[in-house]
N, C-alpha and C positions, 0 to 999 in steps of 0.2 A: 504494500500500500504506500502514496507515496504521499511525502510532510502535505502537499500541493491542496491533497483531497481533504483533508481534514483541517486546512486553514481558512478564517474567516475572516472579512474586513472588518473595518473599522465602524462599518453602519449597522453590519450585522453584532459584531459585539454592544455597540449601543443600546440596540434595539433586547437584545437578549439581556441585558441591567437593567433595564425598565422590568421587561416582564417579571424577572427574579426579584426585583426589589417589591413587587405586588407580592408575590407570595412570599415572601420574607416576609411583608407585614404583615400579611394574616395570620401565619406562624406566632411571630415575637406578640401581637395584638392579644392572642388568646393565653399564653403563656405568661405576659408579665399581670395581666387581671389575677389570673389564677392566684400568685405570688400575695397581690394587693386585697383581696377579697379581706382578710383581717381586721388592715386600717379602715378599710368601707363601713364596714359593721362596725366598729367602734366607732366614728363620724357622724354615719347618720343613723345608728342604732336600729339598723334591721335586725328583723329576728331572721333566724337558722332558715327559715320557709323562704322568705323573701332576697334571704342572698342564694341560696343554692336555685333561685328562681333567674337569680342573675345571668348566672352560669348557662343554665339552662334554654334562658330565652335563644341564646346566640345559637346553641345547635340546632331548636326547634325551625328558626329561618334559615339556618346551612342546610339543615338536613331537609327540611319541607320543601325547598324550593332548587334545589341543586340539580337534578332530572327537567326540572324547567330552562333551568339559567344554561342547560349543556345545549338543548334545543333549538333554544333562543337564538344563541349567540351562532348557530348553524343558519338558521332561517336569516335571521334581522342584520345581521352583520356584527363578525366577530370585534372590529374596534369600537363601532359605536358604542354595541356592551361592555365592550370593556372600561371606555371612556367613561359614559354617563352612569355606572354604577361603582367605580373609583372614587367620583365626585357625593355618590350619596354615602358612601364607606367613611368620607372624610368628611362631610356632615354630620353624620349622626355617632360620630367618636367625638367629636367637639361638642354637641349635646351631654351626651356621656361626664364629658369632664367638667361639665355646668350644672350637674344633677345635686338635685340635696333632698330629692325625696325616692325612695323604690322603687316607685312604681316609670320615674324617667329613667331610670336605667335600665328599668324592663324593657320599655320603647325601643329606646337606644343598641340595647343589645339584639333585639328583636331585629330590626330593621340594618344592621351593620351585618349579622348573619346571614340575610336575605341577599346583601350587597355582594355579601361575600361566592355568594353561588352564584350569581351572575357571571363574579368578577374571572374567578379560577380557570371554569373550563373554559371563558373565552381565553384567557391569556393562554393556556396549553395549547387550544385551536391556534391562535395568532402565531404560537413557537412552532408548531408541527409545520404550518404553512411556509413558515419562514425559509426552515432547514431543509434538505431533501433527506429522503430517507437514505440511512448508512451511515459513514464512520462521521458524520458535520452533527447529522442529529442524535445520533449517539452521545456527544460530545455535548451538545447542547444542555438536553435532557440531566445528563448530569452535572451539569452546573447547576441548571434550575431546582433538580433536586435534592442536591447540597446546599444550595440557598434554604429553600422550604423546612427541610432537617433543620437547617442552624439558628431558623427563627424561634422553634420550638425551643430547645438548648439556650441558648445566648438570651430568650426571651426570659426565663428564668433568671439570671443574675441583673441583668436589666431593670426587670419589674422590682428586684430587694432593691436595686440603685435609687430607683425613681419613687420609692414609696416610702423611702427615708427621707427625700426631700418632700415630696408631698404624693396623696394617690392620686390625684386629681392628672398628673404628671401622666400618668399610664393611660389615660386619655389623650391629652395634647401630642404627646409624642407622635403617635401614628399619625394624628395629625398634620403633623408638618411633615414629616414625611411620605404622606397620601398628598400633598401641592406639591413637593418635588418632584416626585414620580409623574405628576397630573402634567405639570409644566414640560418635562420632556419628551412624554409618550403624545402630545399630540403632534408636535411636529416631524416624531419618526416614525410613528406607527403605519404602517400601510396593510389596508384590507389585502388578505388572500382571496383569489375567486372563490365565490358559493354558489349553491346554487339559488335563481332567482325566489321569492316566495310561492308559494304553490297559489296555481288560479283557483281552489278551491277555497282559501283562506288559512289563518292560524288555524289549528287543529284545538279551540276554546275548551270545547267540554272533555277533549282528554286531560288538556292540562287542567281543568279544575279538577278533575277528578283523581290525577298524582297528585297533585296537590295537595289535594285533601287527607289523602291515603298517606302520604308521607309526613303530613304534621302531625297526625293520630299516631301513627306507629311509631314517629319518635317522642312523642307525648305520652304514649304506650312504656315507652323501656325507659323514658325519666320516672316514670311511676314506681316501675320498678325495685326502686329502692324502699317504700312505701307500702310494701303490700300488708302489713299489717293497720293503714291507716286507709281504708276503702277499698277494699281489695275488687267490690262488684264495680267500682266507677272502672277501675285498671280494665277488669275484664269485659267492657261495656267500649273503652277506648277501642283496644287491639279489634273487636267484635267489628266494629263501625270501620277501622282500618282497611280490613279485610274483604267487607262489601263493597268500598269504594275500590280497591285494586281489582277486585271481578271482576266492576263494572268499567273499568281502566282498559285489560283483558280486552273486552268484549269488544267496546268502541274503536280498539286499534283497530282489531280484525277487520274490522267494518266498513273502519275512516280510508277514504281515498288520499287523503293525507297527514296520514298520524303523524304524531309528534314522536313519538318511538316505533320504528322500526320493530318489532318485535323477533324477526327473523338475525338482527346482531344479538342477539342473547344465546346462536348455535355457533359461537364461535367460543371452541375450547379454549385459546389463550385469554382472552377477554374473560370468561370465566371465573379459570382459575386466578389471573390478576387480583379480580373484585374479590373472592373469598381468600387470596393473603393478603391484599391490602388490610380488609374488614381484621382478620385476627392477629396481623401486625400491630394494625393501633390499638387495637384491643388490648393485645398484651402491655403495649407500651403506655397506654394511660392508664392502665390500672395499675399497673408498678409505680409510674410514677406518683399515682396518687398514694400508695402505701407507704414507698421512700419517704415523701413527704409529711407524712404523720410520723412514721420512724423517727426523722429527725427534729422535727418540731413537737412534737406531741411528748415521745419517750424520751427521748434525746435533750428536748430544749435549747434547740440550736434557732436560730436565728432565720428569718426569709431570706436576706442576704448570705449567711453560713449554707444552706441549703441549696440557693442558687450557687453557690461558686462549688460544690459539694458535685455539682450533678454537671459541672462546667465540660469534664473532659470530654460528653457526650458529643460536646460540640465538635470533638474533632473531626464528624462529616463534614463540616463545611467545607473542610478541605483537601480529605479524602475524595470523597464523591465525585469534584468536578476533573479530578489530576488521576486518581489510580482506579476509578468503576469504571469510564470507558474503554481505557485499557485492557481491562479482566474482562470486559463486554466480548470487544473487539479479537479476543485470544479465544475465549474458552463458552462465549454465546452467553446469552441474556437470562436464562432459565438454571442455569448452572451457579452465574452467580448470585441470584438471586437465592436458590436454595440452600447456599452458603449463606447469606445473609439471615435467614430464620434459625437455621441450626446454630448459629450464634449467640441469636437472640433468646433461646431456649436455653444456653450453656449460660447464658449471660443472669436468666433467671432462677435458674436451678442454683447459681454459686450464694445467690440472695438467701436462700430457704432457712440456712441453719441460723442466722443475723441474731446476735444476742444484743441482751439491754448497755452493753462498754463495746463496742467494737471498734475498733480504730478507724481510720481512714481506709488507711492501707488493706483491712480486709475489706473495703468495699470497694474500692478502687479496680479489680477484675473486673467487677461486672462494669461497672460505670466506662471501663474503656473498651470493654468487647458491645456493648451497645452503643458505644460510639461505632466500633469498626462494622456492626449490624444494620447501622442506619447509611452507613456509604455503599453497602452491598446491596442493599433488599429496594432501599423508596426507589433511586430511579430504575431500576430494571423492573419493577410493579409498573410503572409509568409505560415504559418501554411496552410491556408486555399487554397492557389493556391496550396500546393503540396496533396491538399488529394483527396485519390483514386487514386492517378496518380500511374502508376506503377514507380518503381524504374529507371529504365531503359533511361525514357522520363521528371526524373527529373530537367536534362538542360534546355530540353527546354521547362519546367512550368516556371524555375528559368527565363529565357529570357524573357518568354511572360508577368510576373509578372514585373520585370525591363524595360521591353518596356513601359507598361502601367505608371510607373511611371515618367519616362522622361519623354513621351506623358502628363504625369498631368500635372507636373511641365513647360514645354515648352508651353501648353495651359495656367496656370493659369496667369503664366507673361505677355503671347500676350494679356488676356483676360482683366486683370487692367490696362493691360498700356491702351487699346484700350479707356475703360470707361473712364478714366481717363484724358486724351487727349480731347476727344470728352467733357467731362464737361468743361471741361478749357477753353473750344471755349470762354465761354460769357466773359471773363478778367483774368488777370493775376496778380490779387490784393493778398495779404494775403490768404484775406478771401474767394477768389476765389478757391484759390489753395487747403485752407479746407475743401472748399462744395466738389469740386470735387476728394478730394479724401473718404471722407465720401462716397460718392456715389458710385466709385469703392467698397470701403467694403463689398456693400452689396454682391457681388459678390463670395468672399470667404465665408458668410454666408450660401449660397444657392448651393455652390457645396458641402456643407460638411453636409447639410441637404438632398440634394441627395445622398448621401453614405449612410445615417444611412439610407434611405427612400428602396434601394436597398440592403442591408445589412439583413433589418426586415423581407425579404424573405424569408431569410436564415434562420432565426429563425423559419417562419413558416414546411421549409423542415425538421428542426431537429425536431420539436414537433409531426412532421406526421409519421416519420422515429422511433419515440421516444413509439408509442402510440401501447399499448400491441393488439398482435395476437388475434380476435373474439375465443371464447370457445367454445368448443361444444356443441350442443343444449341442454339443461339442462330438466332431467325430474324430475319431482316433487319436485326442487330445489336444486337437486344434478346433477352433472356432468355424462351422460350417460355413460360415458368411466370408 
């Protein structure tokens, strides 16, 4: 391969910092809240309902509306979306940091999630388009996602930085740099061809009815955590969920111009993609939520101690974009990827035995094999939802892959809190608080050995795919032909 193929100009790097610096925000935006939630509730004296509502809202708009926003941005044009919902992303995080009652932050978070599903899969459409496929978008891809990895990571030490000056801070920041980004992506950004809108019109009542289907069902597994406080509402949600995706189903089949394709869901790498994405984040935010009680709960370390605790994870950022196209480019995308889960399972397993003194140093393996986890697995999940896909329906791969990761993440949190809780029944001692969270752990172990379990599939598709054409019948040891 020669240096020639795999270098970019100088417009094309531009253009590829805009998009990464969007998903960097999104990353660092949710990660440094997380951190600040504390001081919030000490400020404006939410109760326990109303901040974990906080949390909450922003997935309920990621996740309710991300199958819409991949769509979208396919049909209506991938800059314009990407433009005018940057602009509401940097809106309503400025509200955010002007809030002094609950319920504006609910708004706010509500409506910056919503942004946020617009925003993503056009920015992947607008990268895919950009790069051609092979060793440029290879290369890309992981940049992009080593940027996204490092928002989550770095947004962490961040948010302890910014919330020692004040929380309000963890609002404005995205801010400003949501107008940075704004101000250079309009004069570089250039539409990729789509195709025209269909003469039939938007496809309204499918998309009301994902819609609808996806805000229940992730309203469904926030519940989750809750099921001993209205357990028939919970099963009353998922109920109403499940009619509107039937009648989702049905309309596709129907519609002369569905908003989902229903026939890309027979595509094995796509697939498997969405179901390791889904148990990747899953593992990875329910760890991190348990870390984070570890050391702040048991430990009484600090949000800042904690962010720089969890720092080394960051070293994707610069793994990803320099050494995973490389391992891409050698040993194929499905390969490395399933290194990247088997890591991430080795990473969680070394967590299990975690006592109430444990130094640095014993946490420190895992903390840097889920660094070396997240340079192996996020862009080749990326990689791997968009292939085969035609160009055209790469919004809404980019949606169905960011669906599925909200879905992990929104599942891994209901899924430790729930263990987690349920252990604690028997007391409330120290050492109680250790068993059961030890016991959650195992949890993030066993979704992220489910990835790599679903992942090895994949491996066996490429070696099938891989395995030379039968020859022609051969006479007296030479080739007939």
């Amino acid at each position: 391969m020669s240096t020639s193929s795999v270098r970019m100009g100088g417009r094309a790097w531009a253009v590829l910092l805009v998009l990464c610096g969007a998903i960097f925000l999104e990353g660092i935006d949710v990660a440094m809240l997380n951190v600040a939630l504390p001081a919030i509730r000490s400020d404006l004296g939410l109760s326990t309902g109303m901040l974990s509502g906080v949390v909450s809202a922003y997935v309920l708009g990621y996740g309710g509306f991300m199958l819409l926003g991949g769509r979208a941005a396919d049909l209506l044009g991938r800059r314009r979306m990407f433009l005018f919902w940057l602009t509401v992303f940097l809106i309503f995080s400025g509200l955010g940091g002007f809030a002094t009652e609950g319920w504006t932050l609910l708004v706010a978070r509500f409506a910056t999630g919503v942004a946020a599903a617009f925003m993503a899969p056009a920015g992947l459409s607008l990268l895919t388009g950009l790069f051609p496929e092979g060793p440029q978008r290879t290369r890309a891809l992981g940049v992009y996602a080593g940027t996204a990895a490092g928002g989550f990571s770095l947004g962490l030490v961040a948010g302890g930085l910014l919330t020692a000056v004040g929380w309000r801070w963890v609002f404005f920041a995205p801010v400003i740099l949501s107008a940075l980004l704004l101000l250079a992506a309009i004069p570089l950004l250039k539409d990729s061809p789509t195709p025209a809108l269909p003469t039939g019109g938007f496809d309204l009542t499918g998309a009301f009815s994902i819609t609808g289907a996806m805000l229940l069902l992730v309203y469904g597994v926030i519940r989750l955590e809750h099921l001993d406080n209205g357990q028939n509402v919970t099963i009353a949600v998922f109920t109403a969920s499940l009619v509107l995706l039937v009648a989702f189903v049905l309309i596709e089949r129907r519609s002369a111009n569905p908003l989902v394709r229903l026939g890309v869901l027979r595509s094995g790498p796509l697939v498997r993609a969405n179901l390791g994405a889904l148990l990747f984040l899953f593992s990875f935010a329910g760890f991190q939520f348990l870390a984070t009680l570890y050391l702040q709960e048991i430990r009484g370390w600090s949000a800042l101690e904690t962010g720089l605790a969890m720092l080394v994870i960051g070293i994707d950022t610069v793994l990803a974009p320099t050494l995973t196209p490389r391992l891409v480019n050698r040993f194929g995308n499905v390969r490395v990827l399933f290194g990247g889960l088997v890591l991430a399972s080795l990473a969680y397993a070394l967590f299990l035995p975690v006592g109430p003194d444990w130094t640095y140093a014993a946490m420190l393996p895992t903390m840097a094999l889920l660094g070396l986890a997240f340079s192996l697995a996020y862009g080749p999940l990326t990689m791997a939802a968009l292939e085969g896909i035609d160009e055209s329906e790469h919004g809404l791969a980019g949606g169905l892959l960011y669906t599925a990761m909200q879905f992990g993440t929104a599942l891994g949190l209901s899924a430790v809190t729930a263990v987690n809780v349920a252990a604690l029944a028997d007391g409330d001692s120290p050492q109680a608080g250790l068993d059961a969270l030890r016991a959650a752990l195992i949890v993030p172990v066993a979704a992220a050995v489910l990835g790599a379990i679903i992942t090895a599939f994949g491996l066996r598709a490429a070696r099938t795919a891989a395995e030379p054409v039968p020859t022609p019948a051969l006479v007296g040891g030479e080739s007939s032909v």
